[in-house]
KEKE-835522 format. One record per residue: residue in one letter; x, y, z of N, C-alpha, C, CB in turn. Coordinates in steps of 0.05 Angstrom, whole numbers, plus 5000, padded with zeros to 4 digits. Glycine has a CB too. Example, Ala and Ser with C-alpha at 12.3 -4.5 7.8 and 13.67 -1.06 7.14 Angstrom:
<sites>
a526448865156524649105156526449345156522649115181/s525749555142527349795143525850015157528249885114/
</sites>
This chain:
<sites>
x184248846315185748906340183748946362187549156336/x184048876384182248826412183049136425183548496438/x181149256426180849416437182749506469178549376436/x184449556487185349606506185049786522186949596503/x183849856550183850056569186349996591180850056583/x188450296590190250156603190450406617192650006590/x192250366638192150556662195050556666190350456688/x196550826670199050806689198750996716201750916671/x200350966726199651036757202151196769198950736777/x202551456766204651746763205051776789203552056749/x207351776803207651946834209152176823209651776864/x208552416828210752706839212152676864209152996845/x214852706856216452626873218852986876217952286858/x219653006904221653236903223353156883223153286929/x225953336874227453356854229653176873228053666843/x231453006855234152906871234453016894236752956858/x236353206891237153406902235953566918237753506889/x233853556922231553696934229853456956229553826906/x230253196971230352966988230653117021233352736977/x228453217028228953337051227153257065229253597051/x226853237091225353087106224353347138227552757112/x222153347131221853527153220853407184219653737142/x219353667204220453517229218453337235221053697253/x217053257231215053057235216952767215211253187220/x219352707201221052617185219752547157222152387197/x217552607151215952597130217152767107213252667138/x217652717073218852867061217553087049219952757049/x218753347059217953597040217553597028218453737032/x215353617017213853716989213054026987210853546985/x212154096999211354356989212654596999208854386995/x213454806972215854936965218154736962216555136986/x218454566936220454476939219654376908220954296966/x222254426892221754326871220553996856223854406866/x219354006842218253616834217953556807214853506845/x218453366808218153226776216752996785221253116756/x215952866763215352526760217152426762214252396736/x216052116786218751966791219451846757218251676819/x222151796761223851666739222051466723226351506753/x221651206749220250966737217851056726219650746757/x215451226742212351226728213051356700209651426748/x216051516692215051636662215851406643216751966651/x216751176661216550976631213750736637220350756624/x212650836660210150746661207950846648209550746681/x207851066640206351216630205951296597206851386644/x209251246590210351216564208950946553213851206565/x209750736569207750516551205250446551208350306554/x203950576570201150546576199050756548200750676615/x201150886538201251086518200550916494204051256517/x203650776495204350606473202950446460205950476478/x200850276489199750026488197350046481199949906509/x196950316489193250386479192750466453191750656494/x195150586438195450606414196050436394196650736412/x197250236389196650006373195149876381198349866367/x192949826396190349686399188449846391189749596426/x188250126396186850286386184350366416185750126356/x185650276437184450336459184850646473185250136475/x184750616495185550886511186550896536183551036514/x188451096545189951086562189351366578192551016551/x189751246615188451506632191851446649184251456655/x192351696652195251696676192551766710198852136666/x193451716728191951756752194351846772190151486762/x194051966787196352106805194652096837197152496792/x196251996858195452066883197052306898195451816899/x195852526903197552756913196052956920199352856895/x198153256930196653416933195953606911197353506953/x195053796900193553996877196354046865191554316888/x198554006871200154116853201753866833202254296870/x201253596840201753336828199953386801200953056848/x198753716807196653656778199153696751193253986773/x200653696760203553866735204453656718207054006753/x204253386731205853106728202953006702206252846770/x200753036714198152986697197853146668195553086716/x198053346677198553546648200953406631199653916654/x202853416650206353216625205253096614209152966637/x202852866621202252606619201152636589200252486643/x199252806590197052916577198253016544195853176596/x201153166552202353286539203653086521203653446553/x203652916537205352636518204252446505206852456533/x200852446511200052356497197252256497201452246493/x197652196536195052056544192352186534194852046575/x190451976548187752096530185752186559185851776503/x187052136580185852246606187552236630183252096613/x187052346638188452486660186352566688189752766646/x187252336717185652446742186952476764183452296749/x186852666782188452736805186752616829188953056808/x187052436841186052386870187752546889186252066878/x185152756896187252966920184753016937189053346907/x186452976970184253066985187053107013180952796988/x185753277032187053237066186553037073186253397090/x184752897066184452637080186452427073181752527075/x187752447056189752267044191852287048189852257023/x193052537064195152677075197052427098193652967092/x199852447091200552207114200651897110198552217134/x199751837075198251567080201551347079195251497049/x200751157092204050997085202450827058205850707120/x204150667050203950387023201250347031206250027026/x201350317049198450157045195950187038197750077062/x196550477056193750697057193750837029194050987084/x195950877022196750946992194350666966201350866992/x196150456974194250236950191450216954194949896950/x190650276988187450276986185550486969186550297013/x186650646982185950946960186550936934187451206966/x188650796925188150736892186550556883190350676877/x187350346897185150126888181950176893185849846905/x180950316903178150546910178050686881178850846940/x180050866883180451076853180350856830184151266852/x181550556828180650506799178950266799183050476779/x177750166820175250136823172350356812175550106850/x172550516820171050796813171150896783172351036830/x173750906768174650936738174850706729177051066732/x175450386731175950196718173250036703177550056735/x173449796687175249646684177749766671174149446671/x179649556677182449646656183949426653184549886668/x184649306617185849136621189449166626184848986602/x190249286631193349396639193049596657195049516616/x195149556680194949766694198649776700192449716721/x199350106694202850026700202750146722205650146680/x204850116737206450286761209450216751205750166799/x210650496766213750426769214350256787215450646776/x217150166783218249956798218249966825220449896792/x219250266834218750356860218050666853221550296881/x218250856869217951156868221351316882214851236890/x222751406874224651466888225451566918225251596875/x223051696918223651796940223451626967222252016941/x221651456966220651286979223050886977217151316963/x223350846945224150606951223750336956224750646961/x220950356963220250026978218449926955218150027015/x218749966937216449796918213749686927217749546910/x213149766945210649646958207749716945210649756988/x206949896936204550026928203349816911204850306915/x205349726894204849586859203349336879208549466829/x204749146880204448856893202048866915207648766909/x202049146933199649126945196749246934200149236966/x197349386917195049446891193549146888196749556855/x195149076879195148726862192948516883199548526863/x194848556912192548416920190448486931193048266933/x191048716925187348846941185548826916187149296955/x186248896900184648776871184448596856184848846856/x185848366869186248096867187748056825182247926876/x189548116830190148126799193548026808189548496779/x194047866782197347806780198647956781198447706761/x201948006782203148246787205448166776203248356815/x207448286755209648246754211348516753209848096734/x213948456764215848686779218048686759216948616813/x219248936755221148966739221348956707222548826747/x218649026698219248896673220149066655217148766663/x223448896633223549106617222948986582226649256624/x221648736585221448676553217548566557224648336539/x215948696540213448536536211748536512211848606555/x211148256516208748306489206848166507209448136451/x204848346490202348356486200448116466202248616477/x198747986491196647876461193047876474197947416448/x192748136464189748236473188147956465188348556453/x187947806444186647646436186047326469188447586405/x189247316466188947166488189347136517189547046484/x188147486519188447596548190747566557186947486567/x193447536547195547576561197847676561196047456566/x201347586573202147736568205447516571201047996583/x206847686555209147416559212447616566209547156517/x212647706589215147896596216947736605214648126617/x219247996603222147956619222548106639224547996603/x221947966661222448076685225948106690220747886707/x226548336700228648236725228948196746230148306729/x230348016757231247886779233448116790232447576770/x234148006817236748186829238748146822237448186854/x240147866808242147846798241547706770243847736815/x239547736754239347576731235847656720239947236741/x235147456709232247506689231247276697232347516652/x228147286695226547116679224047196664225846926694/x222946976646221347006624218646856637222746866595/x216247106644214546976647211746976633214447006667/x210046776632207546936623204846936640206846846596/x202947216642201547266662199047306645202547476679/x197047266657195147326649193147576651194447166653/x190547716636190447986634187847996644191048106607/x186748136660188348466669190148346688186048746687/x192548496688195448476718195648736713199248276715/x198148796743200149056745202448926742200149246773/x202949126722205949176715207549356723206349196693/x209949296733211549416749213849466734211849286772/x214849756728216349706693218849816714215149956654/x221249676688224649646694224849906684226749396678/x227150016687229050326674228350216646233550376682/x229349986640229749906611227449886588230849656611/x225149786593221949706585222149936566219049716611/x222750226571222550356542223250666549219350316526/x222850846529224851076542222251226559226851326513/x222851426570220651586587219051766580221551706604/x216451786587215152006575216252296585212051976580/x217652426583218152736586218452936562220452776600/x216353116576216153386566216253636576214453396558/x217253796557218954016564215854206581220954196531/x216854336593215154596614213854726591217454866634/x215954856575213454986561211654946544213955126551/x211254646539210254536523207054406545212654326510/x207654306567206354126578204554306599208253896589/x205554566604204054886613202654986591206255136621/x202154856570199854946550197954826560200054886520/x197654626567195554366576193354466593197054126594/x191554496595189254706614189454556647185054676597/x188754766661189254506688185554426689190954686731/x183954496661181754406667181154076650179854646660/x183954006643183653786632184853516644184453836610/x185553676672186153376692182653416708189953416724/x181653196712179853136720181053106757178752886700/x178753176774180753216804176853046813182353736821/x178552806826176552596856177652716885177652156858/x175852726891176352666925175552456940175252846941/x176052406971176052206988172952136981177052297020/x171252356986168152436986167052226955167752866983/x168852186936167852086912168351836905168552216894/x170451756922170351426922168251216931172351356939/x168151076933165850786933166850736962166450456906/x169050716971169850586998170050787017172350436998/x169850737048169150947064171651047085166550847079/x174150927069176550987085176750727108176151317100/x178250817131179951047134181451097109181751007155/x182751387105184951457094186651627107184451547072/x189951687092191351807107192351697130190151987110/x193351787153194251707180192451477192194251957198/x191051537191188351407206187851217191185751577210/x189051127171188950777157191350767143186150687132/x194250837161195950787156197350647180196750977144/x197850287175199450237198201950237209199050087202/x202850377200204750457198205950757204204750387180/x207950797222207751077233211551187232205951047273/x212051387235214551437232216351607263214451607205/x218851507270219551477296221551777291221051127304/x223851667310225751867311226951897283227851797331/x229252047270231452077249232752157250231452147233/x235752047242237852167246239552277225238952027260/x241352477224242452567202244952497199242152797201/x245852377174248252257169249852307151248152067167/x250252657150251252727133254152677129250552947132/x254952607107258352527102259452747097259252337077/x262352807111264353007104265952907092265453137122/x267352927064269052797051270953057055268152677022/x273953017051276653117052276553307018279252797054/x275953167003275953276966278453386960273553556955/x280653186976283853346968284453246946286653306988/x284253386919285253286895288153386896283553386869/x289853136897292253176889293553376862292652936886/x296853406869297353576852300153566831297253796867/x300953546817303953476808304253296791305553376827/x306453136778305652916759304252716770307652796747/x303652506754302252396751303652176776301752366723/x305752156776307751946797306551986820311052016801/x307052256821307252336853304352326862308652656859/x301852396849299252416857299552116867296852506834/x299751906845299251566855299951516888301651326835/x303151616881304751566912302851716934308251736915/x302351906928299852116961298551946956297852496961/x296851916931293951736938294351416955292251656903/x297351356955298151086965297851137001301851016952/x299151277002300651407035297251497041303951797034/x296151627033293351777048291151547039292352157032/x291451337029289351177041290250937055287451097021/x293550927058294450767081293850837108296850737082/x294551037106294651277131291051237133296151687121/x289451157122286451057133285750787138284351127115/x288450657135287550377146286550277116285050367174/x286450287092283850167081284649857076282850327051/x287849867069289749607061289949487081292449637052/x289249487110289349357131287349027132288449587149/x288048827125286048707111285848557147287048497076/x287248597162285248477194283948637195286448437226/x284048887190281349087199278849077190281549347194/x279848877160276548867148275448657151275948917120/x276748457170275548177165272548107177277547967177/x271047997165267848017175267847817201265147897148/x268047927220266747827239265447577237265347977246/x265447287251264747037252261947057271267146847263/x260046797260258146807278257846767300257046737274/x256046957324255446927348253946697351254447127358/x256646447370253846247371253346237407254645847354/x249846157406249346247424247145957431248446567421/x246845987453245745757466242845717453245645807497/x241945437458238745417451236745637466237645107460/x234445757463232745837479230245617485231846097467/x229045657510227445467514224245587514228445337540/x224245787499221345967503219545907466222646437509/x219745567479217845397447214445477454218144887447/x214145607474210745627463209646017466208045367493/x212646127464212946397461212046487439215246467464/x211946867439210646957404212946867384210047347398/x211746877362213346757339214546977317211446547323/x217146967310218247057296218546957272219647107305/x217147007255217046847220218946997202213546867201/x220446847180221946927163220846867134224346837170/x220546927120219646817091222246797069217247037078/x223246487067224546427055223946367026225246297067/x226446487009226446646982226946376969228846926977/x226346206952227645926941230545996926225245756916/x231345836933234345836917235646116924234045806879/x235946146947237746506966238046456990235846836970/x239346116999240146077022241746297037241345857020/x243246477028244946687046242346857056247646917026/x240546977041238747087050237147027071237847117036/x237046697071235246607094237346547118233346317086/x238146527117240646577140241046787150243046537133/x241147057133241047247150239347297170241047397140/x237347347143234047367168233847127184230547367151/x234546957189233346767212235546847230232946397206/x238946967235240147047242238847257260241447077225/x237847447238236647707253234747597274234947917233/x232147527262230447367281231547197302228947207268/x233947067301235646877328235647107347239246747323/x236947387344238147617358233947637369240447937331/x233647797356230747877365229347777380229247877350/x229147467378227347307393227947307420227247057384/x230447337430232147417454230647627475234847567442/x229447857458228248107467226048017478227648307448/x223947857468220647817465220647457474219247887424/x223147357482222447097491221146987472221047087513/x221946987450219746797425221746617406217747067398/x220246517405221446297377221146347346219945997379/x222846237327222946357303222046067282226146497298/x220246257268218946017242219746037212215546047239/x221445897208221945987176219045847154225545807165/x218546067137215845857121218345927087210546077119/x217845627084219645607060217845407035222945447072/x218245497006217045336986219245086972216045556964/x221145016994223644906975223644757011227045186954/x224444426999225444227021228344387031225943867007/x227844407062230544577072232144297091229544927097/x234444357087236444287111235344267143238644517110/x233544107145232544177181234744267204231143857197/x236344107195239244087217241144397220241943807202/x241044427184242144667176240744967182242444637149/x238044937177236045207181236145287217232245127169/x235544967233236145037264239045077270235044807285/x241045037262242545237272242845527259244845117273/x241645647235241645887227238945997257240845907187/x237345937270236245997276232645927280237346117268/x231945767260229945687258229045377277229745697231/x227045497298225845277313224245027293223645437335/x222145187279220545027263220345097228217845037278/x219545017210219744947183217144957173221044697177/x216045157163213545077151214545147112210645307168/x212844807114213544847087210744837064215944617081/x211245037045209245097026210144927012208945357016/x208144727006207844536978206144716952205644216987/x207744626927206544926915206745156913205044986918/x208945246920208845526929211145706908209645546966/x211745606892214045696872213346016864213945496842/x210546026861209746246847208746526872207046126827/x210046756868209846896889208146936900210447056888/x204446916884202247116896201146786909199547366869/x201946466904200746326910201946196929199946216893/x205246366930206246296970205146476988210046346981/x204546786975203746946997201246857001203947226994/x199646736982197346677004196246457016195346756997/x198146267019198446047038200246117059199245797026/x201646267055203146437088201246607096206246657087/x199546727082197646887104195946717108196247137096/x195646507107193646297117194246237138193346077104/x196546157138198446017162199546267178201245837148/x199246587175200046737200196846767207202247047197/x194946737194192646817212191946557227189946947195/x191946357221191846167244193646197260191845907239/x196446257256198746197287199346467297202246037280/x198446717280199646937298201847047305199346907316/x203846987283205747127288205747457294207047067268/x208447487311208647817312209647937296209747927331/x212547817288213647947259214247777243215848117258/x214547957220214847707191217047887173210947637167/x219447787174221647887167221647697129224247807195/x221847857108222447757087225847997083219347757064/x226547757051229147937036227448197022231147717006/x229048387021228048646999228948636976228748917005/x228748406975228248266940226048276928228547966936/x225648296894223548256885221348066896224248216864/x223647846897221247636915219947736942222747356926/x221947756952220847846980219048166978223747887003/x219048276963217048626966215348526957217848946950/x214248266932212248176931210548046951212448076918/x211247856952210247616978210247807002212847306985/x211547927016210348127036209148337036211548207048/x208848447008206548557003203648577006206748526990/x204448326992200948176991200148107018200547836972/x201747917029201047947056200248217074203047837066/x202048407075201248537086197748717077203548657089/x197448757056195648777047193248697048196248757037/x193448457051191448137050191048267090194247657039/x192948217108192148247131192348517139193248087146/x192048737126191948987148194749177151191348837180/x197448927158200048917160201349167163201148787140/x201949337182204649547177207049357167205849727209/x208249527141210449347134212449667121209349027107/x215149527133216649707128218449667102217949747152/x218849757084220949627066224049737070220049687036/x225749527058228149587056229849747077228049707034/x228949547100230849607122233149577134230349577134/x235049727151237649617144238649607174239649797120/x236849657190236849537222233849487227238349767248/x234649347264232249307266232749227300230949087242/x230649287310231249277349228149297366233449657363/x228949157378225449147398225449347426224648747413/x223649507423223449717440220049637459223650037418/x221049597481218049497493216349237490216349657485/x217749087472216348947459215348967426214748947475/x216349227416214949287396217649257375213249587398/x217249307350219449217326219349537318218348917296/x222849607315223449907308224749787282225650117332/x223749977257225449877234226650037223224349767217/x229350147222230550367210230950347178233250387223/x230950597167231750527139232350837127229050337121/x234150787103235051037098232951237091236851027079/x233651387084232351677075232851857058232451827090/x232752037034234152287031237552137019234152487066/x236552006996238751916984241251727003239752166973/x240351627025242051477049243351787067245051227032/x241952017059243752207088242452187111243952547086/x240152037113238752007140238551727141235852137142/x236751677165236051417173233251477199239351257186/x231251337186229451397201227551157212228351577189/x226851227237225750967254222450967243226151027295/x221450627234218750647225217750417244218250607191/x215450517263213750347277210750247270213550467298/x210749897265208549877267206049817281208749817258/x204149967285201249927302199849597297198850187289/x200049527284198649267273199749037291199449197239/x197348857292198848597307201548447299197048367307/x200948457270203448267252205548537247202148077215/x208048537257208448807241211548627222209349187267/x211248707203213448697181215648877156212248567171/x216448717161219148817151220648627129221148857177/x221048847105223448687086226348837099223148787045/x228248657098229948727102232848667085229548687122/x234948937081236148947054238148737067237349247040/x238548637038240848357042243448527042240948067012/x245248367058247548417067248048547094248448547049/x245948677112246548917121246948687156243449217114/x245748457150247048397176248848157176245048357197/x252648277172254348067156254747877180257348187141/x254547957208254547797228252147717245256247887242/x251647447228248647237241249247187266247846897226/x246647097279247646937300247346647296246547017323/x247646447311247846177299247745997331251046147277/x247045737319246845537345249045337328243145377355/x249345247361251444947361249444757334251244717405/x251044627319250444387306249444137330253244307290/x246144027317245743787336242743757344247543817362/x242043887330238843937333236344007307238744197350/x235243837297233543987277230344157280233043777259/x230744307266227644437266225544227263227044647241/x223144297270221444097265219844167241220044047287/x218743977232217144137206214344077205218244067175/x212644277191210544207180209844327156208844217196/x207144247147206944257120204044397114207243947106/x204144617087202344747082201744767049202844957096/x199144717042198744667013198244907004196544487006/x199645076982199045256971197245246939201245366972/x195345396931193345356914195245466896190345486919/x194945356870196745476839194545636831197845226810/x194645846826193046016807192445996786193646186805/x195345946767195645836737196746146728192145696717/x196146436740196346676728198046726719196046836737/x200146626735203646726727204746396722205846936761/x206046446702207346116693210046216687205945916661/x212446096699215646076694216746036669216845866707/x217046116652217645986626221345886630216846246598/x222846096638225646026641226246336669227746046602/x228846206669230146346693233046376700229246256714/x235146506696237846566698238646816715238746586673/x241146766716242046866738245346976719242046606769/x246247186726248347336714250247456720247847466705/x250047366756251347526778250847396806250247826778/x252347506822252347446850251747706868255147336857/x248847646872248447926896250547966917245647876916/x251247706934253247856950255747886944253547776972/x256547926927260147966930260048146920262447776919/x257548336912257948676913257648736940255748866896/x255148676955254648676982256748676999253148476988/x258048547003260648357020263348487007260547957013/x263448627000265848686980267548906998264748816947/x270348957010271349147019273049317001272349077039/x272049296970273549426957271849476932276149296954/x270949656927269949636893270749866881266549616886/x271349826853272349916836269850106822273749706822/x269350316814266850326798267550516778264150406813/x266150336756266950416730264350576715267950156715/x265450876702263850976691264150986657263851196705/x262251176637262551056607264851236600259751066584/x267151326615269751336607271051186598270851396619/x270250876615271950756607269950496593274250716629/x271950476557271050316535272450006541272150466505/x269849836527269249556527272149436526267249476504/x273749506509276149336500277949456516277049326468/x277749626545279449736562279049526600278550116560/x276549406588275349306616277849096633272249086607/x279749006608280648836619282848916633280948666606/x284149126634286349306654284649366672287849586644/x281549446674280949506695280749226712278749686692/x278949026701279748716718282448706727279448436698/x284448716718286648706727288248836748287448716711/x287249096755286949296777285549086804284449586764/x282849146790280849056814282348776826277248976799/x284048616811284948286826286848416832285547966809/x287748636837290748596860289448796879294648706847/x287248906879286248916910284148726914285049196918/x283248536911280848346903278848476910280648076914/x278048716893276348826893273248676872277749086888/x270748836871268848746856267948976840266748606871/x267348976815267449156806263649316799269449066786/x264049486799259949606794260849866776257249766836/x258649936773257950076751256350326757256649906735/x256850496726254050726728252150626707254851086721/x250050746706247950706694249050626664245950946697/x249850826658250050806621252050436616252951206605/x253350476636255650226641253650006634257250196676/x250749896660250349756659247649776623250149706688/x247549946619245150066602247049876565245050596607/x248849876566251549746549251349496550254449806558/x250749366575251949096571254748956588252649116545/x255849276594258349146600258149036630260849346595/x256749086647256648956674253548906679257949146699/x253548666694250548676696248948856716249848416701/x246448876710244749056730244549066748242849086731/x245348766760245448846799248848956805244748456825/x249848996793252249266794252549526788253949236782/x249349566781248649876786248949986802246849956785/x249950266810249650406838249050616826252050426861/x246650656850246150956846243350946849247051106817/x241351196852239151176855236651026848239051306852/x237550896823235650696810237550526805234050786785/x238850426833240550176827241150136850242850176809/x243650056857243349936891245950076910244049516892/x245750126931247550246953249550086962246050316977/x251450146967254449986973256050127002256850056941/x257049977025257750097039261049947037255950117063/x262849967027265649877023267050017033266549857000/x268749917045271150087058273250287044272949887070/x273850197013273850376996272750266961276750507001/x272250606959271450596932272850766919268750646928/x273450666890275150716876273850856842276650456879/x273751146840270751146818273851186792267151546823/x272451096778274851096748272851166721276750716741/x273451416713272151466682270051546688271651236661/x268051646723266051706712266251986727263651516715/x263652086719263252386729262852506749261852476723/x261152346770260652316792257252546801263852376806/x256152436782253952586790251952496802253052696772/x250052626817248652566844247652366847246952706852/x246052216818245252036815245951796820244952046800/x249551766814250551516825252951536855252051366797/x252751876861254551746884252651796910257851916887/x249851806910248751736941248151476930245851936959/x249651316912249451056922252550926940248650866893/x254151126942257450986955257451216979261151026927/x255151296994255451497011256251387037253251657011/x255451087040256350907061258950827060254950677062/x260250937034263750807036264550987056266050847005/x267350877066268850937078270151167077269850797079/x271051187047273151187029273151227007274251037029/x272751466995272551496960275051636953269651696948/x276351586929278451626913277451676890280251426912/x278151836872276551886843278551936824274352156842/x279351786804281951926779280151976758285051696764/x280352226751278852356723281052596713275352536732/x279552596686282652856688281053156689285352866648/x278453086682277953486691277053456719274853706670/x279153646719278953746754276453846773280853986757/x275253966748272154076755269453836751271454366729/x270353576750268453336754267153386773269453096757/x264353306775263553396807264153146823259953496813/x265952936815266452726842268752746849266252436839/x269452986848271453086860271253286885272653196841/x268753336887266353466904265853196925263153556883/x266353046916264052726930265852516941261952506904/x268552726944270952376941273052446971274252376897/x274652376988275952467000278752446992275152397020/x279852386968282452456951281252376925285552286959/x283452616910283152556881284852616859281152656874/x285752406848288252466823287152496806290252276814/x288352746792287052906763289052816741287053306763/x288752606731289452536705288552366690291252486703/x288852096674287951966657288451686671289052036630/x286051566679285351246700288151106677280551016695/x288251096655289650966643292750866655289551086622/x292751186651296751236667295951256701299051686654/x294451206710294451296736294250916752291251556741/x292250746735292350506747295450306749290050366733/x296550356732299350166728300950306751301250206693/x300350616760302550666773300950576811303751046764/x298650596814297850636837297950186842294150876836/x298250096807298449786823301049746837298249516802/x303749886818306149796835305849886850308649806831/x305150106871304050116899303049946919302550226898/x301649886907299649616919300449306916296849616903/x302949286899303649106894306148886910303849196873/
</sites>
């Protein structure tokens, strides 16, 4: 067996519940309860795993302040064979970026290593960015999401199952990479307090700024990226749980969400596109979009967004795409010109023929999806150039000339403005959030040109499927969500519900953890946010985890039969009995 040095890479994160953002909008940490985020303890769990049937060794590394030493000890406790805290003031403040330089310093300084994990994202934060920009500051392959892998030390590589946003694929990469692990990849390393408070705190090893190889900046001062106003969006829900038989709750729950409009189906209709005249500002700054292959809605949005934007800054918009596009079709979504990547299938070998092509032309912003694809490829880029990049934004507006990028906060109860300092400033931005594009008259094509991207060979496609439709959870003014109340051979009364409001149906964790719906119908903190006009929760419990993912509904309704559920806390009506007897009566309602 080949020996293995593998590395996982731990954030301390506040508790759920504990997502508070103080006045500078930066999140509270200190006095405030923390654990290890979700994802790094199954990063850390296999980095465990992996060093142990090779017969190698495994170090957890943490960037934080002296009290992230707690997450190191867990680590330790579980199994690892070293444990180091990078803590300094100088590191204080840092965004993604300033964050991966300072690690990539830190395992420069401790490495080689042939594995290195991170979580998929960190909770509190969200943007997946750290992993992918690790990757290219250390020039190594990167794969995101992974929840199935083997290992073959012999022939340096590695052959996983990534997920996709609505589906899988099977790739294989070559070794050393970062791995970016799924919920699923394996269970988590946790250990109990009193167990992992035996652990000496003289057995986490503690670096500072002062001990790294590289000379900074760190912290603020090599972060381009800066944070604006925030606003608070806290939801008041009604929580009138109905009372009486079972009849009469259906009938109120009928009347009190008429009486909100929700059945009003002109009220929900999405708005058609703004079409708007040509602009004539062709040798203006440029607005780039990075188109996702095979996620035409996605590139439509963003070149949409970018149509609106370019308005502000007098500029024109460049889509760079790895797939022959519609010229006729992309210029009326918005796009003046077409650059197209020959070669470019593979993520780290489009991002770096688009950063080829923004350092020759200069774009100002570079709008990608907050898709796997897209948090990679703008990653790297941003990385590769310097880049403030914001992730997972869900507006966006030019102030002065400059790009404001809002994005949630604090489980979606805030929303806070992120500005970037950098010439290029960028942004992923979440799909769906702008259902009304703008658009040009049919009658004109983009023009195109062409850019050769280099194959690496690192990452190879083996297969690729799809299991779902990102938007018609997105786009949906009705979802149903089903928790593990309700059993496999019952799904089909609930389908039958959901088609006489043509609703879409999502899930809680354990739901999708089964089989029975796929993973991009997760909601909830380690799954995806839904803003529907109403939501409808059936069989589940309603705990914190999955309802600041429906905090953007309109409209929550909850049928459970104990009354003391806490989404009955989280809902603005609620019938206390059994979804069973409660759906047949609330369809002849609706019917």
């Amino acid at each position: 067996m080949v020996f293995m040095r593998v590395l996982a890479l731990a954030k301390q994160v506040p508790t759920l519940d504990c997502f508070v953002l103080d006045d500078e909008g930066r999140m509270r940490r200190e006095g405030v309860p923390s654990e290890m985020s979700a994802y790094c303890r199954r990063a850390v769990a296999k980095a465990v795993e992996i060093a142990r049937v090779t017969d190698g060794r495994s170090m957890v590394a943490s960037l934080g302040p002296p009290q992230a030493e707690e997450i190191l000890r867990e680590s330790l406790a579980w199994g690892a064979d070293e444990a180091v805290l990078l803590s300094d003031r100088e590191f204080a403040g840092s965004d993604s970026l300033a964050t991966a330089r300072a690690l990539a310093a830190l395992i420069e300084l401790e490495g080689p290593f042939d594995l290195i994990f991170v979580g998929r994202s960190s909770l509190d934060a969200e943007t997946g960015q750290v992993g992918p920009e690790l990757a290219e500051l250390l020039d190594l392959p990167f794969a995101s999401a992974v929840r199935h892998l083997e290992i073959d030390p012999e022939k340096r590589s590695a052959r996983i199952q990534c997920e996709s946003d609505d589906g899988s694929r099977i790739i294989k990469i070559s070794l050393p990479a970062i791995i970016a692990v799924a919920e699923r990849l394996c269970a988590p390393a946790k250990v109990s307090s009193e167990i992992w408070q035996e652990i000496p705190s003289s057995s986490v090893r503690k670096v500072s700024a002062a001990d790294l190889r590289r000379p900074g900046p760190w912290g603020v001062l090599g972060s381009p990226t800066r944070l604006g106003e925030s606003k608070n969006l806290e939801t008041r829900r009604n929580s009138l749980c109905f009372d009486g038989p079972l009849q009469d709750q259906a009938e109120a729950a009928f009347y009190a969400l008429s009486g909100r409009g929700v059945f009003d189906r002109s009220a929900s209709a999405v708005d058609g596109p703004i079409i708007v005249p040509e602009n004539s500002w062709a040798d203006g700054p440029i607005i780039s979009v990075l188109c996702e292959p095979n996620r035409p809605k996605f590139s439509q949005e963003l070149l949409g967004c970018a149509l609106s934007l370019s308005g502000s800054i007098k500029g024109r918009t460049v889509a760079i795409s790895a797939q022959t596009e519609d010229l006729a079709e992309v210029w009326s979504w918005g796009a003046d010109e077409v650059v197209r990547v020959e070669g470019g299938m593979i993520e780290e070998d489009f991002a770096a023929a688009a950063k080829e092509w923004a350092k020759a032309h200069g774009p100002v912003v570079m709008l990608a999806p907050a898709s796997y694809w897209g948090r990679e490829v703008a990653s790297r880029i941003a990385a590769s150039l310097g880049a403030g990049l914001t992730g997972d934004a869900i507006d966006l507006e030019i102030d002065s000339g400059r790009l404001i990028a809002w994005k949630s906060a604090c489980g979606d109860s805030q929303h806070v403005a992120i500005i970037s300092d950098s010439p290029l400033q960028m942004v992923t931005l979440r799909p769906g959030v702008y259902r009304s594009t703008k658009t040009r008259v049919a009658g004109k094509k983009a023009i195109q040109t062409t850019v050769v991207a280099r194959n690496r060979g690192r990452v190879q496609v083996e297969s690729a499927w799809r299991d779902d439709d990102w938007d018609l959870l997105a786009k949906a003014d009705v979802v149903v969500g089903v928790g593990a109340g309700v059993k496999e051979e019952e799904y089909g009364q609930i389908r039958e519900f959901a088609a006489v409001l043509k609703a879409e149906l999502a899930g809680t964790r354990k739901v999708t953890d089964l089989g029975l719906l796929p993973k991009s119908r997760q909601i909830g903190i380690t799954g995806r946010s839904i803003s529907p006009r109403l939501y409808i929760a059936v069989g589940l419990s309603g705990k914190l985890n999955h309802m600041v993912g429906v905090r953007g509904a309109d409209t929550i309704l909850a049928i459970n039969t104990n009354r003391d559920a806490p989404v009955f806390g989280s809902c603005d009506f609620g019938i206390v009995g059994d979804w069973r007897d409660a759906l047949p009566l609330l369809t002849k309602w609706l019917s």
